[in-house]
C-alpha positions in Angstrom: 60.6 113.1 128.3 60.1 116.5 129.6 60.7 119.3 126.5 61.9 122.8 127.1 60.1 125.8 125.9 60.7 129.3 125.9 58.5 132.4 126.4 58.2 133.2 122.4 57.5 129.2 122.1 53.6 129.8 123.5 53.1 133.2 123.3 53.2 134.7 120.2 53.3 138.4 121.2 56.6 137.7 122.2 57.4 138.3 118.7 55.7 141.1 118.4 53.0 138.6 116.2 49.3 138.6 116.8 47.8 136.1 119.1 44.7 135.6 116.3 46.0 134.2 113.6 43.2 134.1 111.2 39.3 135.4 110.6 39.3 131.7 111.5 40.5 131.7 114.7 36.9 131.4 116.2 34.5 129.7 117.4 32.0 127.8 114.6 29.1 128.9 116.6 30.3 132.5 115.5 30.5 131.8 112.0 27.0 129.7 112.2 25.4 132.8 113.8 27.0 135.5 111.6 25.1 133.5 108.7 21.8 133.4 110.4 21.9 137.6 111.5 23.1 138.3 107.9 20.2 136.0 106.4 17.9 138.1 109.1 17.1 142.4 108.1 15.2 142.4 111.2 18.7 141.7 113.2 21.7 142.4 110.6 21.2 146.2 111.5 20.7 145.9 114.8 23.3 148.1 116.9 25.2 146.5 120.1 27.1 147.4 122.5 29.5 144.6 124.2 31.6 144.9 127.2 33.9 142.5 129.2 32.9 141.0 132.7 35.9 139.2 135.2 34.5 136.6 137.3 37.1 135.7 139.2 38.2 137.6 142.4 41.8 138.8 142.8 42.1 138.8 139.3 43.8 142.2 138.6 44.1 142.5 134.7 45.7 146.6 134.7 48.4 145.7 136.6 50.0 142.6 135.0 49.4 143.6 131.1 50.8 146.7 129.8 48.1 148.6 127.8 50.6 149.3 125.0 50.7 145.3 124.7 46.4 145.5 124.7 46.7 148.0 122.4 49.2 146.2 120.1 47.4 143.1 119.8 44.0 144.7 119.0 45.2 147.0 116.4 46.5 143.7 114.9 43.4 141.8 115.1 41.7 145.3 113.5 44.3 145.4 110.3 44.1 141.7 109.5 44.0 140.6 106.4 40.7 139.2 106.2 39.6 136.2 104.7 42.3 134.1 102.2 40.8 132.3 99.0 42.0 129.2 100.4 39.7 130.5 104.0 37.2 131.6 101.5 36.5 128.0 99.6 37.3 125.8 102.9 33.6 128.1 103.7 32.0 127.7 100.7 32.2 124.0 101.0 31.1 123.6 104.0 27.9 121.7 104.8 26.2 121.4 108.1 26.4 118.1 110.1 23.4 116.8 108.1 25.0 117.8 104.8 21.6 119.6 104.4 23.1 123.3 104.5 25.7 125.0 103.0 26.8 128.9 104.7 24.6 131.6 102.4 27.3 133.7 99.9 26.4 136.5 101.8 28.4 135.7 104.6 31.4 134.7 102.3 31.4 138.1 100.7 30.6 139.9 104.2 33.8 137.8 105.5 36.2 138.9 102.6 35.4 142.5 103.0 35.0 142.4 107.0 35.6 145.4 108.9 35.5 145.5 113.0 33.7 147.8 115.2 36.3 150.6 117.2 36.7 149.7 120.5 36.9 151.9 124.0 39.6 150.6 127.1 39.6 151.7 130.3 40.8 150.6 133.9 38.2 149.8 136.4 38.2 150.6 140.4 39.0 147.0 140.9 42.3 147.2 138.7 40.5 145.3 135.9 40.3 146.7 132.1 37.2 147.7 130.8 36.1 147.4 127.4 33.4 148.0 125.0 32.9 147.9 121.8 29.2 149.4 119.4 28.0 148.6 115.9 26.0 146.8 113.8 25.9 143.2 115.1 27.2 141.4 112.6 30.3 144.0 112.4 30.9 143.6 116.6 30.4 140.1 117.6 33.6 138.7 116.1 35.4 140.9 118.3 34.2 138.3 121.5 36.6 135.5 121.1 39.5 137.8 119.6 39.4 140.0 123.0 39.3 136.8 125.0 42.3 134.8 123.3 44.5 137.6 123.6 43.5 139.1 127.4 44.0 135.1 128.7 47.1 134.9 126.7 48.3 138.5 127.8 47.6 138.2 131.1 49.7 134.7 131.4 52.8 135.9 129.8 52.7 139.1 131.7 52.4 137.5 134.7 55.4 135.2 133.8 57.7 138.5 132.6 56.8 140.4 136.0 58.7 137.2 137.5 61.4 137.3 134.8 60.8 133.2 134.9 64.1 131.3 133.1 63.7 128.6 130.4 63.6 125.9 133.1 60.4 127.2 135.0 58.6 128.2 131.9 59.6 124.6 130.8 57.7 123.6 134.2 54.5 125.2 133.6 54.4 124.0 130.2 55.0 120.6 131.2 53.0 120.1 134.3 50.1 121.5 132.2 51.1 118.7 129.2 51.4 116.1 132.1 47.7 116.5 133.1 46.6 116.6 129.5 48.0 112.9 129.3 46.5 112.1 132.7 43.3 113.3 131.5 43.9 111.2 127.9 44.1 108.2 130.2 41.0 108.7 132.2 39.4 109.1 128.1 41.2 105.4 127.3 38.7 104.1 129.8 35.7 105.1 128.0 36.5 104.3 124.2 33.2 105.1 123.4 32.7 108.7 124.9 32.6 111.7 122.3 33.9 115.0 123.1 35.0 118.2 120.8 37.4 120.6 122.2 36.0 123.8 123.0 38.8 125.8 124.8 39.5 128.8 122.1 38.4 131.6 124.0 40.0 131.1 127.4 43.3 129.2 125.5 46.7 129.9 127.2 47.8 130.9 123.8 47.2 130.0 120.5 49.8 127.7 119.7 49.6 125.7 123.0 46.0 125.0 121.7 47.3 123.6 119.0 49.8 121.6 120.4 47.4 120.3 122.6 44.5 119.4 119.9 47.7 117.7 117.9 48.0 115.7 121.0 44.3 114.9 121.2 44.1 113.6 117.8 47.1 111.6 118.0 46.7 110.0 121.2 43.0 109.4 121.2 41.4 110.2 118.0 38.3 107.9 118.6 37.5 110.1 121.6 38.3 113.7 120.4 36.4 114.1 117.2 36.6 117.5 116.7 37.3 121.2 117.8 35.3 124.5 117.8 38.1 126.5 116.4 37.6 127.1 112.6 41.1 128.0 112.1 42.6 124.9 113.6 40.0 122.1 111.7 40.9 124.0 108.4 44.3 123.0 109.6 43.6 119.7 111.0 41.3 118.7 108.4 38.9 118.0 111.0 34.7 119.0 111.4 34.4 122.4 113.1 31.7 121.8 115.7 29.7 124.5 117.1 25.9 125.5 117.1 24.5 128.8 118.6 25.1 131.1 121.7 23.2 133.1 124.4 24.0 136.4 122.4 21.6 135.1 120.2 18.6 135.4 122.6 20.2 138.6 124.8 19.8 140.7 121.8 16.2 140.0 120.4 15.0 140.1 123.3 16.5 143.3 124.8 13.6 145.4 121.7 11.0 144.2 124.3 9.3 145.4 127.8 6.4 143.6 127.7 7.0 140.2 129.5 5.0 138.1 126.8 6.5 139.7 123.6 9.8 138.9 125.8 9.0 135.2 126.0 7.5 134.4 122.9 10.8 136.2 121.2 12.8 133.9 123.1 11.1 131.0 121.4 10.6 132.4 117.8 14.8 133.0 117.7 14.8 129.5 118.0 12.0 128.5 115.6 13.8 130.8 113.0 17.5 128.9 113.8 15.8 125.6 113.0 14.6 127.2 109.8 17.5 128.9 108.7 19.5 125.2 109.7 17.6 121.8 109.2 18.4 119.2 111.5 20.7 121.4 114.1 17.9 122.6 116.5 20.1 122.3 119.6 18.1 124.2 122.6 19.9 126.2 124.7 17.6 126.8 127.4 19.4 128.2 130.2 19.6 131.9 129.1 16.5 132.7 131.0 16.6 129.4 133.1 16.5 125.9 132.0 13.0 124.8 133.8 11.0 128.2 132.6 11.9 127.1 128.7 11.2 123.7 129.2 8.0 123.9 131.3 6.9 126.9 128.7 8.1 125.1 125.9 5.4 125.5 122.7 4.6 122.2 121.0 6.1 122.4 117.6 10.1 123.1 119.3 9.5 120.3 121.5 8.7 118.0 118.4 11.5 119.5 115.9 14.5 120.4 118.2 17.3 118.2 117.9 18.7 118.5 121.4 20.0 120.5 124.2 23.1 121.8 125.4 23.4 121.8 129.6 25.6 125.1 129.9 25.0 126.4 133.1 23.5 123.8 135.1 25.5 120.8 136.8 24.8 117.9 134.4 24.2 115.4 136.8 21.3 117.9 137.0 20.4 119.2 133.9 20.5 115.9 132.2 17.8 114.2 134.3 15.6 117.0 134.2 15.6 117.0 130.2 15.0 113.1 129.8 12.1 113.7 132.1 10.6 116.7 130.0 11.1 114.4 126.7 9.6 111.5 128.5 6.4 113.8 129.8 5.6 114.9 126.5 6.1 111.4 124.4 9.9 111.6 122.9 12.0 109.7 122.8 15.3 110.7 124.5 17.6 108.5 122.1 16.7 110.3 119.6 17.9 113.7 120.6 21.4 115.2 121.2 22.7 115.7 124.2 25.6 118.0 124.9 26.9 118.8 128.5 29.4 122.0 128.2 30.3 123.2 131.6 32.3 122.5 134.5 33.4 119.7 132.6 37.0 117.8 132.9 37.7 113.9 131.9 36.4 113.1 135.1 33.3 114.1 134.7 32.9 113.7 131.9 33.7 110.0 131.8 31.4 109.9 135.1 28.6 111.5 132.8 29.2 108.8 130.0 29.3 105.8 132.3 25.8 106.6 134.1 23.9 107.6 131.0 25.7 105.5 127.8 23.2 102.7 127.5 20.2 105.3 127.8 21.3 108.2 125.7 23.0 107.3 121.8 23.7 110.8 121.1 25.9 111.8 124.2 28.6 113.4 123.5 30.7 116.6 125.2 32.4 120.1 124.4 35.4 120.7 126.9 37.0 124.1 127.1 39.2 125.6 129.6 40.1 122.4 131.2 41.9 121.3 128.5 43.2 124.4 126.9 44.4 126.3 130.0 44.8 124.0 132.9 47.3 126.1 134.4 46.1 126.9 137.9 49.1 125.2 140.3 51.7 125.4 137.8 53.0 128.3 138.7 56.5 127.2 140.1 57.4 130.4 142.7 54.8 132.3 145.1 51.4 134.1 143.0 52.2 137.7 143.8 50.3 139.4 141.4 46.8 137.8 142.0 46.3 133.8 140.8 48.2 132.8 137.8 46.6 130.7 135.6 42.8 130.3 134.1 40.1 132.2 135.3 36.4 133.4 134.5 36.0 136.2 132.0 33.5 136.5 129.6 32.7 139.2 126.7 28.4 139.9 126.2 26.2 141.9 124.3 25.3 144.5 127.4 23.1 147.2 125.3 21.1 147.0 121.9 19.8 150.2 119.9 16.1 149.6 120.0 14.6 151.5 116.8 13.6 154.6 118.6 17.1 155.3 119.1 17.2 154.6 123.0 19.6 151.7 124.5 18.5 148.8 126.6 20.2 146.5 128.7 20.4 143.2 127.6 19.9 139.8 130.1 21.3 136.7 130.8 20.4 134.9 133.8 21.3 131.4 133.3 20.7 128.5 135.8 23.6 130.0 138.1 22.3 133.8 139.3 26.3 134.3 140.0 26.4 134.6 136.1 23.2 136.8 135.9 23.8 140.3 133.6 23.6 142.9 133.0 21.7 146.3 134.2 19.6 145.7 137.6 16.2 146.9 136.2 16.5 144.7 133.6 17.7 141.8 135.6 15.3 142.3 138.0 12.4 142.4 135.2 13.8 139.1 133.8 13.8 137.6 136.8 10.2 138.5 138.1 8.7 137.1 134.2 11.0 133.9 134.0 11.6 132.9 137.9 13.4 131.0 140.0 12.6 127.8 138.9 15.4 125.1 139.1 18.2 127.8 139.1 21.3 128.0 142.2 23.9 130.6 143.0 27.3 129.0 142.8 30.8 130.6 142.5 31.3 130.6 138.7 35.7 129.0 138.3 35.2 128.9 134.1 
C-alpha cells in the first residue's frame, strides 16, 4: 500500500527545524577519532582547514538552495544544545566491539562543552557553494557530516519547491525510493547469512527518511542489517554503532612533512598508534595513498596485529583478491581478519561479493551508504530542469593543516581512483611521484 507524504514529512527544514538532530547525528568513526586526537597533544592542537568538493557534473548547488536556508541550518547546528546526560551516559558505557575499550572522559567532557569552528560560504564559477571551515581539529571535524546531511537534504527539497511538486508527486518520490528499498530487502533474503551495517548518514535524503528506512531494515531483515553508523539513530534503536577510522586521519599527519620517507613512515605510525589507542580494531585503510603502495610497503608488526581492511575506493571484486593474496604471501591467515567492502556497493553487489567469497572469508561483512539512504536518482516524476535531482558525489576534507612554523600545507588523498585525488597540485603531484601508480584507475566517481 502506497502511503502519502508531504514536504515537512522528510524534510525537517520545512519547519523551520534543523536537519541534525543531535551531537549524535554522526558518524561513529567521528566519535572513535575525536577520542584518539584528544588522547594525542601532538594532533589535538593541530589547526585545519576543510573545504567542500562536488563530484558530480551539472550539479549546481547556488541555484537550487537559498543561502538564507544554508545559513539557517548551520547557525542551528552552531547553537545546539550539546550533548544530553542521557547522550552523555549512552558514551560513557560504551565499549568497543571487543569490550576491551571504553571512550577516554576526556572526550565526554570535550563533547558536553563542544563548541564548532566559524565557517566561510561562498559561490563558485561553476554555480556551486563553497565552504571552509579552520580550527583546532578536534573543534572542526564534526562539522563534515553536519554540512553534508543538510546540503543533500537542502538541495532535494529545494529542488522539489522550484517545481512546487503536490502531495501526490512527493508521495511518488517517496515511494518509488521505499519500493527499491524492499526490492533490495529481497535480493538480502537470498543471502541470510551476509552482514551489512548501514552507512548512508552523510549523503541521507533527510534525516527522518533515514530513519524510516533503518526502521524498515531492522524490521524486515534484522539478521542481515546488524547495525548503522549513525550514533544518534543506534542510541535510538538500541542498536551497536559501527564505525572505525577515516582518511582525515592520515591527510592531516601527513600534510607536517616534505620529505617522502618521514611522509610514509607517518602514514604507518597513525596506524600503529590507532591500534594502540583501540585493541583489537586495527582495520587498515589503505587506499589513501593507494592500496598496493601500503600493502607492498607494509612493515611487519601492522601486517601481524591489524585486524582487517576496509576496500574504499577500489572495485572489490578487485580489492578483495589483492588483500587475500598479500595475507597469503606473508603467512596469515585470511579467516582470521575482517573484511569490509564500502564502495560502490548496492544489494547486488553486495550479495554477488558474499556468494563468491562466504566459504573462504568468516569475517565478511559490508557498510552500505547512499544506496540505501538516498536512492533517489529516477524518481523524479516531471522533467530535471535544474541539473539531476537526486544523489550525487560531494564530499567535505581536511584541504590545509598549520604546520608549527605557522605556514599552511595542502593536505592529500589520492585513493585507488585518481578521479578522487585532492587537493593542491604540488602536493598531489609530490604524493604521487613517492607513492605511485601502482594498482590505482581513473573512474567517474557516482557516490
Amino acid at each position: 500500500m502506497k502511503q502519502k507524504f508531504e514536504l515537512q514529512d522528510i524534510f525537517p527544514s520545512v519547519k523551520n527545524e534543523c536537519e541534525v538532530r543531535s551531537v549524535l547525528d554522526t558518524d561513529m568513526y567521528k566519535i572513535l577519532m575525536l577520542d584518539f586526537i584528544l588522547a594525542n597533544p601532538e594532533y589535538k592542537n593541530l589547526n585545519v582547514s576543510w573545504k567542500m568538493k562536488i563530484r558530480t557534473k551539472w550539479i549546481k548547488t547556488a541555484e537550487v538552495i537559498p543561502l538564507e536556508d544554508l545559513k539557517n541550518q548551520l547557525e542551528m547546528v552552531k547553537n545546539m544544545n550539546w550533548i544530553t546526560v542521557d547522550e552523555y551516559e549512552y558514551l560513557k558505557n560504551y565499549k568497543t566491539p571487543n569490550w576491551e575499550k571504553s571512550l577516554n572522559e576526556e572526550i565526554l567532557e570535550f563533547l558536553k562543552n563542544l563548541k564548532l569552528s566559524d565557517y566561510t560560504i561562498w559561490v563558485d564559477d561553476d554555480g556551486n557553494y563553497e565552504l571552509e571551515f579552520i580550527w583546532a581539529w578536534p573543534n572542526s571535524m564534526l562539522w563534515e557530516i553536519y554540512w553534508l546531511k543538510i546540503i543533500n537534504a537542502l538541495y532535494a527539497k529545494n529542488y522539489i519547491l522550484k517545481d512546487n511538486l503536490v502531495s501526490e508527486e512527493i508521495s511518488q518520490i517517496i515511494n518509488s525510493t521505499l519500493d527499491r528499498l524492499y526490492s533490495d530487502i529481497e535480493i538480502f533474503k537470498q543471502t541470510p547469512e551476509l552482514r551489512f551495517a548501514e552507512f548512508g548518514t552523510r549523503r541521507a535524503l533527510s534525516a527522518p527518511f533515514q530513519e524510516m528506512m533503518y526502521g524498515i531494515l531492522r524490521k524486515e531483515i534484522p539478521q542481515n542489517c546488524v547495525g548503522t553508523s549513525n550514533v544518534y539513530l543506534s542510541k535510538l534503536t538500541w542498536t551497536f554503532p559501527i564505525g572505525t577510522n577515516a582518511h582525515e586521519l592520515r591527510m592531516i599527519p601527513t600534510a607536517l612533512y616534505d620529505e617522502s620517507q618521514k611522509i610514509i613512515d607517518t602514514m604507518y605510525e597513525i596506524d600503529r598508534q590507532w591500534m594502540k589507542h583501540f585493541p583489537g580494531m586495527g582495520i587498515l585503510l589503505p587506499d589513501t595513498f593507494g592500496t598496493s603502495f601500503y600493502y607492498k610497503n607494509c612493515p611487519q608488526d601492522i601486517l601481524e596485529d591489524h585486524s582487517g581492511t576496509r576496500f574504499d575506493s577500489k572495485d572489490p571484486l578487485i580489492a578483495i583478491p589483492e588483500y587475500v593474496n598479500w595475507l597469503l604471501e606473508n603467512w596469515q591467515d585470511p579467516k582470521m581478519k575482517a573484511w569490509i567492502p564500502s564502495d560502490w556497493l548496492d544489494a547486488s553487489l553486495t550479495n554477488e561479493i558474499q556468494k563468491t567469497h562466504e566459504d573462504t572469508l568468516w569475517k565478511l561483512s559490508f557498510w552500505i551508504g547512499t544506496n540505501l539512504s538516498n536512492n533517489t536518482k529516477g524518481t523524479y516524476p516531471i522533467p530535471e530542469t535544474h541539473g539531476p535531482f537526486g544523489s550525487f558525489s560531494v564530499v567535505i576534507k581536511p584541504s590545509k593543516v598549520q604546520r608549527p612554523d605557522g605556514t599552511w600545507v595542502s593536505t592529500v588523498k589520492l585513493s585507488d581512483n585518481f578521479e578522487k585525488a585532492m587537493w593542491e597540485k604540488n602536493r598531489v603531484e609530490l604524493f604521487k611521484k613517492i607513492f605511485g601508480n601502482e594498482g590505482m584507475e581513473q573512474h567517474q566517481t557516482l557516490v
